[in-house]
C-alpha positions, 0 to 999 in steps of 0.5 A, spaced: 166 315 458 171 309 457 165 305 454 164 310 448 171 311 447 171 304 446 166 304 441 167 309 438 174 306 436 171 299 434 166 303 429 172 307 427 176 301 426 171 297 422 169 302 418 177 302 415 177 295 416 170 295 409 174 301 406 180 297 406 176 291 403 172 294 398 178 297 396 181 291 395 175 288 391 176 294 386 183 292 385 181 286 384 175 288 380 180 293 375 186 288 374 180 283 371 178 288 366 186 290 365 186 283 363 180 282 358 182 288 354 190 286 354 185 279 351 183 282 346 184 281 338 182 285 334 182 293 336 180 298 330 187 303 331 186 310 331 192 313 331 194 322 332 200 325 329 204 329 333 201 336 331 195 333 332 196 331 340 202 336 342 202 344 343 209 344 341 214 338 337 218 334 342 225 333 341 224 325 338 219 322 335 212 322 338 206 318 337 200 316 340 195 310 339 188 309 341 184 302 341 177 301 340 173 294 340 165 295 340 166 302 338 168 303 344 176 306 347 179 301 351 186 303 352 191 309 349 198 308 348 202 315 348 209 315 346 214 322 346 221 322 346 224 328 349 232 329 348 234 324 354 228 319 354 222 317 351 215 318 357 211 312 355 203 313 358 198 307 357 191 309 359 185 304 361 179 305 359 172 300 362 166 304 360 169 309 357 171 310 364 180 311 366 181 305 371 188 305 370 195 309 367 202 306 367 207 312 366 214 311 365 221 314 364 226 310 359 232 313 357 236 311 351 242 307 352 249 309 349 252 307 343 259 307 340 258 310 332 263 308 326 268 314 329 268 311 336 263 316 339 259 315 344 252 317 341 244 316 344 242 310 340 234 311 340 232 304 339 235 302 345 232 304 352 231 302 360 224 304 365 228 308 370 222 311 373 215 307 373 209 309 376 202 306 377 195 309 377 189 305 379 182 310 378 175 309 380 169 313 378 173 319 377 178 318 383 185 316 384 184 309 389 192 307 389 198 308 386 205 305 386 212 308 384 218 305 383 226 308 381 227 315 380 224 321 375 229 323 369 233 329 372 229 335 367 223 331 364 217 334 369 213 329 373 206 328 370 201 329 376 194 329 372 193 323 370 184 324 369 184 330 366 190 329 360 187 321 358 180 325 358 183 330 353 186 325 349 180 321 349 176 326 346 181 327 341 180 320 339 173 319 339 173 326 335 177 323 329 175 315 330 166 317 330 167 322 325 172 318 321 169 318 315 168 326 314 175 326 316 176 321 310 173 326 305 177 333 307 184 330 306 187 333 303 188 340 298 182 345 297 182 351 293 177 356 295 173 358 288 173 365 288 180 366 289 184 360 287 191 364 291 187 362 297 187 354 299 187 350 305 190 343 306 187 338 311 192 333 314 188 328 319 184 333 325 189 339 322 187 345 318 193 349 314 190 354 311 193 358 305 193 366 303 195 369 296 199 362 295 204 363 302 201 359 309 198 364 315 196 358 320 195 352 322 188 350 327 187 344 330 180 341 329 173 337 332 167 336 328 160 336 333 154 333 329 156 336 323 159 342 325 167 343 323 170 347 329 177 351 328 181 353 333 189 355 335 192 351 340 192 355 347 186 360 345 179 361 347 177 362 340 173 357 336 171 359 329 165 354 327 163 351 320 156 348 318 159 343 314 154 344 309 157 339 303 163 335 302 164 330 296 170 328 292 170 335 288 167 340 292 167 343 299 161 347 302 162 350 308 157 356 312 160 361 318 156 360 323 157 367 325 157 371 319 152 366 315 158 367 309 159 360 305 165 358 302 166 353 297 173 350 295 174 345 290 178 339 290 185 338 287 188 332 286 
C-alpha cells in the first residue's frame, strides 16, 4: 500500500513536473513570435472607425488598428477613452491564432488651464492597471497583474472571444477592401431619388424621403452584402450584383427584389 502510494505520488509529481516544462517552452515559444511581429517593418494598416467597432460612442476618442504582413493579422491595437482613463488592449496573432493580449488602464493626468482650473489633460496619461494574457490553441496558459483597476472601468475578462470578433471585423474590410473602396459614399436609389444610402467605411446610413432612418453595420461573404443592427438577430442579405463608379445594383436575396442606386459625387 506504502509503495503504490509512493508511486503514485512520483507519477503525479513527474507529470506536473513536464506540464510546468512544456508551459514554459510555450512561453518561450510565444515571446519569440511577439518578437518577429514587433520586427516587422511594413505592416498593411486597417484601421476601424468607432461606429464600426463599438455599440455605443465612448465618452473620448476611440479607435482601433489592425496590422497585417503577408495577408495575414498579426497584431490589433485598441484604444477607447472613457471619461477617466483610456483601456489600451494589444492583441497578438501567429497563425491567425491569439497567443497574447496586453490590456491596460492609463488615466489622464491633471492639468491647470489658462483660468487656473485644475482640468484632465487627455494627451497625458500612467498605466494604473496592466495585465498580461498568454494563449495557446484557444486556452489562456498565464496571466500577469499588476496595480489596481480604475474605479468605474469594468475588467475585461473574455479576451479570446472579443479579439476574434475584432479580428473578424478586420479581416471583413482588409480581404474585401476593394468592394468597400467602390460603395463610399453617396448613392441614390433611381426610382425615388428621396431615398438614398450612404456608405462610410463597413456602415450603411440609409435615407427615406430625404431624413435619415437607421444606420446598419455590414460584412460582405463572397460577394453577398449583409446588413444588420447592432444587437440583433436579424441579418438582411444583398447579392452584390454590380458596383462601378456609377451605379450600384443590389438583389435581396429573400424577395429577389433589385435595387439600382446611382452615384452622386
Amino acid at each position: 500500500m506504502k509503495k503504490t502510494l509512493l508511486t503514485t505520488l512520483l507519477v503525479l509529481y513527474l507529470s506536473n513536473a513536464l506540464f510546468g516544462q512544456k508551459k514554459e517552452d510555450i512561453l518561450v515559444d510565444i515571446k519569440d513570435q511577439m518578437e518577429v511581429i514587433d520586427g516587422y517593418i511594413e505592416f498593411d494598416t486597417f484601421h476601424l472607425d468607432p461606429e464600426e467597432f463599438l455599440d455605443k460612442m465612448p465618452d473620448n476618442a476611440a479607435e482601433l488598428n489592425g496590422y497585417y504582413e503577408h495577408e495575414r493579422l498579426k497584431k490589433i491595437i485598441r484604444k477607447v477613452g472613457t471619461r477617466s482613463a483610456d483601456v489600451l488592449t494589444t492583441f497578438y496573432f501567429w497563425n491567425d491564432q491569439l497567443i497574447y493580449v496586453n490590456y491596460k488602464h492609463k488615466p489622464y493626468l491633471s492639468a491647470t488651464n489658462s483660468s487656473g482650473q485644475k482640468v484632465l489633460d487627455y494627451s497625458r496619461t500612467f498605466t494604473k492597471y496592466e495585465s498580461k494574457h498568454y494563449f495557446n490553441s484557444g486556452e489562456e496558459i498565464e496571466n500577469e497583474k499588476t496595480g489596481s483597476p480604475v474605479s468605474g472601468i469594468a475588467l475585461k475578462e473574455d479576451f479570446l472571444s472579443y479579439a476574434n470578433k475584432m479580428k473578424g471585423l478586420l479581416d471583413n474590410k482588409f480581404y474585401n477592401r476593394d468592394i468597400y473602396e467602390a460603395l463610399q459614399g453617396r448613392w441614390l436609389f433611381i426610382e425615388n431619388t428621396d431615398d438614398y444610402i450612404i456608405f462610410e467605411g463597413t456602415i450603411r446610413f440609409n435615407f427615406y424621403n430625404g431624413k435619415f432612418a437607421n444606420r446598419l453595420k455590414t460584412r460582405i461573404d463572397d460577394g453577398v452584402l449583409e446588413c444588420f443592427f447592432p444587437m440583433d438577430d436579424r441579418i438582411y442579405r444583398y447579392k452584390i450584383e454590380n458596383v462601378d463608379e456609377n451605379v450600384l445594383t443590389l438583389i435581396d436575396l429573400f424577395s429577389k427584389e433589385e435595387f439600382v442606386y446611382a452615384k452622386v459625387e
